[in-house]
C-alpha positions as CSV (number, residue, x, y, z in Angstrom):
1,X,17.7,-3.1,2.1
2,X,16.9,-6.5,3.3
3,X,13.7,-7.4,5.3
4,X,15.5,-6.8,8.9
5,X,16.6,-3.4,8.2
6,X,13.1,-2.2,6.6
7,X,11.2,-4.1,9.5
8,X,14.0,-2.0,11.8
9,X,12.9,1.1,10.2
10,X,9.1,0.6,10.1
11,X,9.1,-0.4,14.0
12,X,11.8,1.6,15.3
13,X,13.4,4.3,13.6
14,X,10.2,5.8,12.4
15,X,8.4,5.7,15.9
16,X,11.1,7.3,17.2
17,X,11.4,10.0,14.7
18,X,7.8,10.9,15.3
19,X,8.3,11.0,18.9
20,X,11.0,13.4,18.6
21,X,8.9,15.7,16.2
22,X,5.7,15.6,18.5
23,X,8.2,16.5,21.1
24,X,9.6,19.4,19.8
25,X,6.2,20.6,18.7
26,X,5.1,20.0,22.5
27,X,8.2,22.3,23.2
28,X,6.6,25.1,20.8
29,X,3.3,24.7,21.2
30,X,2.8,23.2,24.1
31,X,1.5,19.7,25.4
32,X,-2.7,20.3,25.1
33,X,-2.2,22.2,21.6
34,X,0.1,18.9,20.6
35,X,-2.5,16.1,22.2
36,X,-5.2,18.2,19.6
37,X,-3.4,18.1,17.1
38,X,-2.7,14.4,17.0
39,X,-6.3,13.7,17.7
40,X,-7.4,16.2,15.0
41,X,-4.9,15.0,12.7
42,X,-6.2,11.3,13.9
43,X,-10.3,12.1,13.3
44,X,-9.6,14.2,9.8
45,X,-7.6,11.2,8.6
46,X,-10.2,8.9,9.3
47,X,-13.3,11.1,7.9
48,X,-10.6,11.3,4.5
49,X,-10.3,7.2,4.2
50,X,-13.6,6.9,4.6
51,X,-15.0,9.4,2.0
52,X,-11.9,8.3,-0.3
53,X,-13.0,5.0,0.1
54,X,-16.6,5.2,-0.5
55,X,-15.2,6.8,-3.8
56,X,-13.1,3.9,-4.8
57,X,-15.1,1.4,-4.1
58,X,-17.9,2.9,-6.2
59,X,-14.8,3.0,-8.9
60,X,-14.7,-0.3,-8.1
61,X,-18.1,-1.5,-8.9
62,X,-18.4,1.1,-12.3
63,X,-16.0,-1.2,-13.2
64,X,-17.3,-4.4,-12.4
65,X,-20.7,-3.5,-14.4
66,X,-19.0,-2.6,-17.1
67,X,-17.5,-6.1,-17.2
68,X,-13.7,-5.0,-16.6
69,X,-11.3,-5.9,-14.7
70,X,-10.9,-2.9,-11.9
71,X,-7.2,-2.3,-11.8
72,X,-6.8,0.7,-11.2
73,X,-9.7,1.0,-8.6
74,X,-7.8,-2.1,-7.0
75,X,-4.3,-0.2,-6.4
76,X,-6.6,2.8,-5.4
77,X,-8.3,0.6,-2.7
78,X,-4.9,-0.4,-1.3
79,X,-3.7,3.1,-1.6
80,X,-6.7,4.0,0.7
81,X,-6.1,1.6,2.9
82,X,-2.9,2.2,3.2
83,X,-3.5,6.2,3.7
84,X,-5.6,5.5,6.4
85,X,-3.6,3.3,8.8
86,X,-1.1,6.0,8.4
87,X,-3.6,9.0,9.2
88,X,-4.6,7.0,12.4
89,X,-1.2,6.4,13.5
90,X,-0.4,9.4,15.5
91,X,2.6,11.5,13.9
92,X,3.5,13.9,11.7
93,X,5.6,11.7,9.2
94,X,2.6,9.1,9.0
95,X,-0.1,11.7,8.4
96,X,2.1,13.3,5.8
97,X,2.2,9.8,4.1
98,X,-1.5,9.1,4.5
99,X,-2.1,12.5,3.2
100,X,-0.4,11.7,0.1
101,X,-1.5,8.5,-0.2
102,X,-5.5,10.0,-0.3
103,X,-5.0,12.7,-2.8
104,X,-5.6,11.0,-6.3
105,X,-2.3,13.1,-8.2
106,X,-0.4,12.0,-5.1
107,X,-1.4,8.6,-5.2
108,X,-1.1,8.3,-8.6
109,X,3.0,9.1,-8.3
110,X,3.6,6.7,-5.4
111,X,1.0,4.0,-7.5
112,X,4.1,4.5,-10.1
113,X,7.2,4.4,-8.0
114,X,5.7,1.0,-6.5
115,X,4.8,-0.1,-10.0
116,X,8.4,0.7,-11.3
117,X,9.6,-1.1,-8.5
118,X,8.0,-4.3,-8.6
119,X,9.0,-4.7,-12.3
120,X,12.8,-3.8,-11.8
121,X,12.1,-6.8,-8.8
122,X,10.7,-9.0,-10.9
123,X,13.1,-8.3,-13.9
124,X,16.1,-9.1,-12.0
125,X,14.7,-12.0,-10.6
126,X,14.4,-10.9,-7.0
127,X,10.3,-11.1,-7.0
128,X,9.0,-14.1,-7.6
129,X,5.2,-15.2,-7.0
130,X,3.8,-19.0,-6.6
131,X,0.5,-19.4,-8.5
132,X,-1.7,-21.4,-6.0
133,X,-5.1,-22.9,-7.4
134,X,-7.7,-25.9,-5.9
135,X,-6.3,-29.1,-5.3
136,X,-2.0,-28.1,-4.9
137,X,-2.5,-28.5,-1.2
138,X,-1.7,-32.0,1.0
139,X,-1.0,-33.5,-2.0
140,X,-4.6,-32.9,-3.6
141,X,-5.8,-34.6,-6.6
142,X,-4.7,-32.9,-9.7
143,X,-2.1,-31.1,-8.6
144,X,0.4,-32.4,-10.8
145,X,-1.6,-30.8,-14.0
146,X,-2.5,-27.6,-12.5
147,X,-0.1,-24.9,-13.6
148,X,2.1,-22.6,-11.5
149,X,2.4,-25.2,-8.9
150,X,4.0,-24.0,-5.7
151,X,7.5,-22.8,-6.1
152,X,7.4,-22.0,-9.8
153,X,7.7,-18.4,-9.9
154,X,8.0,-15.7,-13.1
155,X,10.8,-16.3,-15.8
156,X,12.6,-12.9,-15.0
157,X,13.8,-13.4,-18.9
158,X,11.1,-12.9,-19.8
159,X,9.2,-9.4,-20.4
160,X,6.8,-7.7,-18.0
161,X,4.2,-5.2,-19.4
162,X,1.8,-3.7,-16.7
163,X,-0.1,-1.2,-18.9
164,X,-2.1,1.0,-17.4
165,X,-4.3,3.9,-19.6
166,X,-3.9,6.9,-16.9
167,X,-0.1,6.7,-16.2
C-alpha cells in the first residue's frame, strides 16, 4: 500500500469505522452509557500509559547504568507511546490497539511483526536511511569525509541482523 492509501486509511476510513461502532453501541446502549464509555475508556487509557511508562523508562535507565545500549526499553517506549495516543483517541478500534500495544506479551508480538517488516523493507531495497552527522549541512566543513552522507542509504545486498535476546 503506498503512502496515500495508508494516510487514506489512518484519516478516513478508520474514523469512520469508529463512528459507526460508537453508533451502533449508542443504538444498544444508549447515548450517556456510550459518552462514559468513551471517557472511561479515554481516562483508563491514560492512567495505563502513564504507569506503563514510568515502567519503561525505569527499564530504560537499568539499562543505561548498566552501560548498555537500551533496545528493547527503546521500542518499548515507542510502543507506549504509541498505546497511549490510541487509548486517548476516542473509539473502540483505537483502544483495542492501545490496549495491545500496553500489555508486554502483546507488545512483544506487534514489536516482531514491525521488526519483520522493516527487514523484508530494507532487504528488498524499499527502506532506505540517510546517516546525517555534524558538519553535512549548507555545505559544512568536513562533510566530504564524514560517512553516510545524505542520500547514501543501506546496501539491501547486504545482510541485516537485528538480534534481540527476548524474541
Amino acid at each position: 500500500m503506498n503512502l496515500l492509501g495508508r494516510l487514506a486509511l489512518l484519516f478516513v476510513i478508520v474514523p469512520l469505522v469508529e463512528l459507526y461502532i460508537l453508533v451502533q453501541i449508542g443504538h444498544v446502549v444508549g447515548l450517556l452509557p456510550t459518552l462514559g464509555l468513551v471517557l472511561l475508556t479515554g481516562a483508563a487509557g491514560a492512567a495505563l500509559a502513564r504507569a506503563e511508562g514510568l515502567r519503561v523508562l525505569w527499564a530504560f535507565q537499568s539499562e543505561l547504568a548498566r552501560g548498555r545500549v537500551p533496545g528493547q526499553a527503546l521500542q518499548d517506549g515507542i510502543a507506549v507511546l504509541v498505546g497511549g495516543a490510541f487509548l486517548v483517541t476516542p473509539g473502540i478500534l483505537t483502544d483495542l490497539a492501545g490496549l495491545a500495544l500496553l500489555f508486554p506479551p502483546t507488545r512483544r508480538i506487534a514489536q516482531r511483526l514491525v521488526r519483520r517488516s522493516l527487514e523484508r523493507r530494507i532487504r528488498e531495497g524499499a527502506l532506505n536511511f540517510v546517516v546525517v552527522g555534524p558538519g553535512m549541512f549548507a555545505g559544512g566543513a568536513g562533510s566530504e569525509e564524514t560517512p553516510g552522507r545524505p542520500g547514501e542509504g543501506l546496501d539491501p545486498s547486504k545482510e541485516i541482523r537485528v538480534d534481540d535476546p527476548e524474541t
